[in-house]
N, C-alpha and C positions, 0 to 999 in steps of 0.2 A: 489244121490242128496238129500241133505239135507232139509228139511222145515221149512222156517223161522218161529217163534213165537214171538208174541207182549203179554204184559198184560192187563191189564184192561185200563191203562191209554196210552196205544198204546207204550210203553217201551219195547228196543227190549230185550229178553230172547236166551239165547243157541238157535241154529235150532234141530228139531229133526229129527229123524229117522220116514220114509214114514208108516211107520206101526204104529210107536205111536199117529204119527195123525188121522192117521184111527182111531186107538180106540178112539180117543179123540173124533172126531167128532161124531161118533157111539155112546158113554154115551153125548154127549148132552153137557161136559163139553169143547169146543170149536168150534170157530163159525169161516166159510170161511171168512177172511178177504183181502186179494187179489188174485185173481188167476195168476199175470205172472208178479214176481216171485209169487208161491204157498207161499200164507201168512197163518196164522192161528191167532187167535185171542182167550185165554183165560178168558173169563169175570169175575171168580173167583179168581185170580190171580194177587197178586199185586210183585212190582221188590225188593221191601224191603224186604223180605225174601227168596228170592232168590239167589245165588251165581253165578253169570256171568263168563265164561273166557273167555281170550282176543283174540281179533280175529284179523289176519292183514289182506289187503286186498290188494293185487298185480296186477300188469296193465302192460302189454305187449302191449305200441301203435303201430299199424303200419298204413299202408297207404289204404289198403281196409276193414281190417278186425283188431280189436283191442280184445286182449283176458283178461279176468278179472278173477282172482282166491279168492277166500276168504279160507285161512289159520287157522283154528287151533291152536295157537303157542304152547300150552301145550303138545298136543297129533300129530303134526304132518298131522291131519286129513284134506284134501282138502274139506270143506264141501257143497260146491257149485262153480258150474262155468260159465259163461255168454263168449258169443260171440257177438260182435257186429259187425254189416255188415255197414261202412259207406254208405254216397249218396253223396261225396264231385263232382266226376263224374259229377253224375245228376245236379247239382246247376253252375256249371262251364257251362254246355249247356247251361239251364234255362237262367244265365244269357247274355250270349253271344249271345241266340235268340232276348232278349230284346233290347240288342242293337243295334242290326241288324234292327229292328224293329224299334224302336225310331230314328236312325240313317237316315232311309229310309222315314220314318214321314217329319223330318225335312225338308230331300231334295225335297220332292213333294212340298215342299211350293215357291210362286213365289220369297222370297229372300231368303240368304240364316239364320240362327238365329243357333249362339256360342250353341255351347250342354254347360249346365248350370255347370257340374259336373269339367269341368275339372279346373276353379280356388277355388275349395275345398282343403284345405289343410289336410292332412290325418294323424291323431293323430299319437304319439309314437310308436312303436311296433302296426303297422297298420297287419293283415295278411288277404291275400281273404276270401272271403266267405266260400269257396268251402274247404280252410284249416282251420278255426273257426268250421267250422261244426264237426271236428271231436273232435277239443277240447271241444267244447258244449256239445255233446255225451256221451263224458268220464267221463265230471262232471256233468250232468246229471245223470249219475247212478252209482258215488262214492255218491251223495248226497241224491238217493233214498235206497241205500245199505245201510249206514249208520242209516236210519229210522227204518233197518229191521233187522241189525243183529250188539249185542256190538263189535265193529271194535275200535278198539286202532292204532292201526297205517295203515302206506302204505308203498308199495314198486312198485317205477318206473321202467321201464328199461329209462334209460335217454343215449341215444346212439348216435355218432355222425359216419355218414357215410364217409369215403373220396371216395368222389366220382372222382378224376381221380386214386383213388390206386384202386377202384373195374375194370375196364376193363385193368388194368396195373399193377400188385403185385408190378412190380420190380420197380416201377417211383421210382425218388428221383433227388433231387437237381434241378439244371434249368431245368431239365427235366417239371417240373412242370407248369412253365413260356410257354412252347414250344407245344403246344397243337397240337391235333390232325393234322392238317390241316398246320403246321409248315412247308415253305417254298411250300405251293402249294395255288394255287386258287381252289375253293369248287368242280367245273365243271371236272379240272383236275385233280383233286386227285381222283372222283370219278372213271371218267376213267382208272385211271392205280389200281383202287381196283379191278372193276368189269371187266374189259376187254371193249373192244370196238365195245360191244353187248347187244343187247336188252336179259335181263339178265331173260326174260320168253319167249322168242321165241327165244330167240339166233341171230334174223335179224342183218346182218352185213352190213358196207359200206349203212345206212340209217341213217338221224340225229334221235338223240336222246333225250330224255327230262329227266331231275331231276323228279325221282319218291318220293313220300313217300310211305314207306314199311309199315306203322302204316297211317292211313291216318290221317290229321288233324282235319276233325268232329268228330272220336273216341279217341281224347285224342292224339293222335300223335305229334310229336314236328319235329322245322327244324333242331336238332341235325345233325351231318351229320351221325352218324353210323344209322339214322333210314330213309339215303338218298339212293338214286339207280338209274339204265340209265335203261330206257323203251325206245321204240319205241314208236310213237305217236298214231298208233291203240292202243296195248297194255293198256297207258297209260288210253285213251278214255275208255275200255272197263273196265277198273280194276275199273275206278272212286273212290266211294266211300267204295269198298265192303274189307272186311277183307281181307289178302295175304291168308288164309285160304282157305275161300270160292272160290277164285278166282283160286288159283292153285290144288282144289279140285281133279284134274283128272292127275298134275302132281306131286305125292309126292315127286320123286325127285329132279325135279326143287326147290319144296318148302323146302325140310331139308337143300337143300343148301345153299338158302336165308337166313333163319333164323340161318343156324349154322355162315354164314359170317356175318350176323347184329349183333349187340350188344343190351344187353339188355338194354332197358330206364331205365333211371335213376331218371323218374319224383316220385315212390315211393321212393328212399331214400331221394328225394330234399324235400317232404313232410313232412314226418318224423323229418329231420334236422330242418327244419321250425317251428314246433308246439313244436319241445322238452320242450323248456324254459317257452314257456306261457304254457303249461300244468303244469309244476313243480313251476311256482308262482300259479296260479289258487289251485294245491294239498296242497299248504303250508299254503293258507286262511284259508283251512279248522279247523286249530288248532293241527292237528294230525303230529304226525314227520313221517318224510317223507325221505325213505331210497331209496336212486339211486343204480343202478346197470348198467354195460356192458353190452353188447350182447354176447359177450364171455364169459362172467361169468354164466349167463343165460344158454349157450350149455354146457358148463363144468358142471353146478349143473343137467341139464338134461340127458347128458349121462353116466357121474356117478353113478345117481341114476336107468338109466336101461329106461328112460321112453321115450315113444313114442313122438313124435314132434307134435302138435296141438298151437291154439292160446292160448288157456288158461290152456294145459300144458309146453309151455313156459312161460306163467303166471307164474304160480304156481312156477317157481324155477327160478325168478327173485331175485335178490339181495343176502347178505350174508345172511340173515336170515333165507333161505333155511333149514328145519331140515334135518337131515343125515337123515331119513327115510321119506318120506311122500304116504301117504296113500291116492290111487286116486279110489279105485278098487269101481266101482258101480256108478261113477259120470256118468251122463250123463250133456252135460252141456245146458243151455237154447240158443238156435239162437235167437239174435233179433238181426232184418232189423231197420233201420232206413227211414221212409215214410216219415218226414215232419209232416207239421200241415196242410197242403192245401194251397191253392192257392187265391190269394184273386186280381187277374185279371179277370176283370168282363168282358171285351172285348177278345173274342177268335177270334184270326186270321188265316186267311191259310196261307198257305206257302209262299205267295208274299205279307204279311203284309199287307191284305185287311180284313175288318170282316166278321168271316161268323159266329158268335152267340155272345149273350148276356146272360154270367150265371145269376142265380139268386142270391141276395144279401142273402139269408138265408141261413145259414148252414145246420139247422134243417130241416128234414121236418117227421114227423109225430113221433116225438119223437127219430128221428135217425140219426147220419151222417158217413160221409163218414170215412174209420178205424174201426167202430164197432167191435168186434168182437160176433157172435150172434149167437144161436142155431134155426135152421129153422125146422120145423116139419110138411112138406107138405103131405097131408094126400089122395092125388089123382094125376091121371096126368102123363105127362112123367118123373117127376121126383121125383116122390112119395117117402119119407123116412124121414128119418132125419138124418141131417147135419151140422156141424160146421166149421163156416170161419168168415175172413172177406167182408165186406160189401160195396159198392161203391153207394152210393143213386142218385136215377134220383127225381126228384122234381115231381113224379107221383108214383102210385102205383106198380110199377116195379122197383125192386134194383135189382143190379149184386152180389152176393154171390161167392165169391172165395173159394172153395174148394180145398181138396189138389192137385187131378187129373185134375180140369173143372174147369170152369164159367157156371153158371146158373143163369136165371129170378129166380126172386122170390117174392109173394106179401107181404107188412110188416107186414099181420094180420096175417102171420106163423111165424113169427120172434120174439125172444128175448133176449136181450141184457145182454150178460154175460162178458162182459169189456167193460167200454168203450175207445175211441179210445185217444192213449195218444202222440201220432209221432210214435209208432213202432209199427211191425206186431213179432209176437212170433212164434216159433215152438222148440220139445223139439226132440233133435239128437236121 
């Protein structure tokens, strides 16, 4: 893993090698300029006499996780790699609580009042939140990348799934038209899939009920291959809990389920969704901007011998792929995506009643919530010193995330060595 360098006027330079910065920072002739990504900053150093090569920078989006490669193009060299872990998940509840919420608001009142939102008309190429967020993400850190290292170009994988050819290689023609459920009702078909048994207890000759296998508060959908016949205990007792947890003590009940379910499909419908507004968004930037297959991506990767990861499928996106590329010693940076916080001052319980009122300050005693800060508690149960991030209570006690724990901590042991910017880091 490479380290970025800037010059005097924050201009980005070649990355170096982990050791040259070392020395660098050791003679006093460069100074930490970011820690995540590891920036360095030379103050003696201007870009005019300097010679840059050109760097591209490659993007593998997918649907939890999008991997990013920064290329070399003269030498081949992978010189950094970045993972990022969406929260599109998270924001898709977020919001589906609030409406639940507001929904529930309304009806408590003695008549009843229109929810305001639904004669909004929703601009051109409108996409949810919960899919915007990933394209957010992406261009978020093509455009902090960009500050940190001479990047000339990009390469997408810009990839279109068919999703009735993924659970059917052979479809073709009206076949297409004729979907799953073609000549049966959803109840009946289910039955002649599963048999005319509660398909976790086997009960026979008792009615039966449409189960979902995925459930629908974990992202589940009413697709029918993520459908199934329970029995009504069963059904009762499965409720909301993973097919996992629930058939914990039966594995072979449960490889059976899942080898007869199908896999969702809501990551490639995600995917298929964000392609094009990511590929206008990459083209703003000024930089050409080279597309590639998903299958061209596996062909440049198994050619070249290398391992499957997000941002070694990064790295051998598009043609530009060098015949050799050089990955040996990357480690590549994790970053989560957290958010910026939360800015609902009324916290509710679970039946949309309040049980607290946060505070309108973000700050409090110079801190907030993301920090990431070096704690150095010098007594006590948990005497030492530690580095994480930070969760602030509006009192003299913050939560410290550590890699192993959560720990108290008071903020006169604490200091701030990034501040918090939407992501949490850690380095593979």
């Amino acid at each position: 893993m490479r380290v970025f360098v800037l010059d005097k006027n924050k201009k980005p330079l070649d990355p170096c090698h982990p050791a040259k910065a070392r020395e660098l920072l050791k003679k006093g002739r460069a100074k930490v300029f970011k820690r995540y990504p590891f920036t360095i900053i030379l103050p003696d150093r201007k870009i005019d006499n300097y010679v840059t090569h050109s760097h591209r920078l490659k993007i593998d989006p997918g649907y939890k996780n999008t991997g990013i490669a920064i290329v070399q193009e003269s030498t081949g060299r992978v010189t950094n790699a970045l993972e990022i872990a969406h929260r599109g998940l998270q924001i898709k509840n977020s919001l589906e609580s609030r409406r639940a919420l507001r929904r529930g608001r309304r009806n408590r009142k003695t008549r009843y009042r229109k929810p305001r939102f639904l004669n909004r008309k929703k601009p051109e190429g409108w996409l949810p939140p919960s899919l915007m967020s990933r394209v957010f993400n992406i261009e978020t850190w093509v455009r902090r990348l960009r500050k940190l290292c001479p990047i000339t170009a990009i390469s997408q994988e810009l990839v279109r799934f068919d999703t009735q050819k993924m659970p059917n290689p052979e479809i073709s023609g009206i076949e297409y038209q004729r979907g799953e459920l073609f000549g049966f009702e959803v109840k009946e078909y289910l039955l002649a899939k599963w048999g005319r048994n509660c398909v976790y207890c086997g009960a026979e000759n008792v009615p039966l009920e449409v189960e979902h296998i995925v459930p629908k508060s974990r992202g589940g959908s009413n697709r029918v291959s993520n459908l199934t016949l329970a029995c009504r205990c069963c059904n009762h007792k499965k409720g909301s809990d993973p097919i996992e947890k629930f058939l914990k003590k039966k594995p072979a009940i449960l490889k059976g389920v899942l080898a007869k379910a199908k896999a969702p499909l809501k990551d490639a419908a995600a995917v298929n969704a964000t392609r094009w507004e990511l590929f206008r968004r990459l083209k703003l930037t000024g930089l050409s901007v080279e597309t590639g297959s998903g299958g061209l991506t596996k062909f440049n990767r198994q050619t070249r011998g290398i391992e499957k990861t997000h941002w070694t499928d990064a790295a051998c996106v598009g043609k530009s792929t060098p015949e050799k590329l050089l990955i040996k010693g990357i480690k590549p940076l994790l970053i989560k995506a957290k958010g910026h916080g939360v800015r609902q001052r009324c916290r509710p319980n679970k039946y949309g009643f309040p049980k607290a009122h946060a505070p309108k300050a973000k700050f409090f005693q110079g801190f907030q919530t993301g920090d990431i800060v070096k704690a150095n508690i010098p007594k006590g149960k948990y005497a030492g010193n530690y580095t994480g991030r930070i969760a602030i209570r509006h009192r003299p006690s913050f939560v410290l995330q550590t890699q192993p724990k959560k720990i108290d901590v008071h903020p006169k042991y604490l200091q701030t060595i990034f501040k918090a910017d939407g992501y949490e880091y850690e380095i593979n």
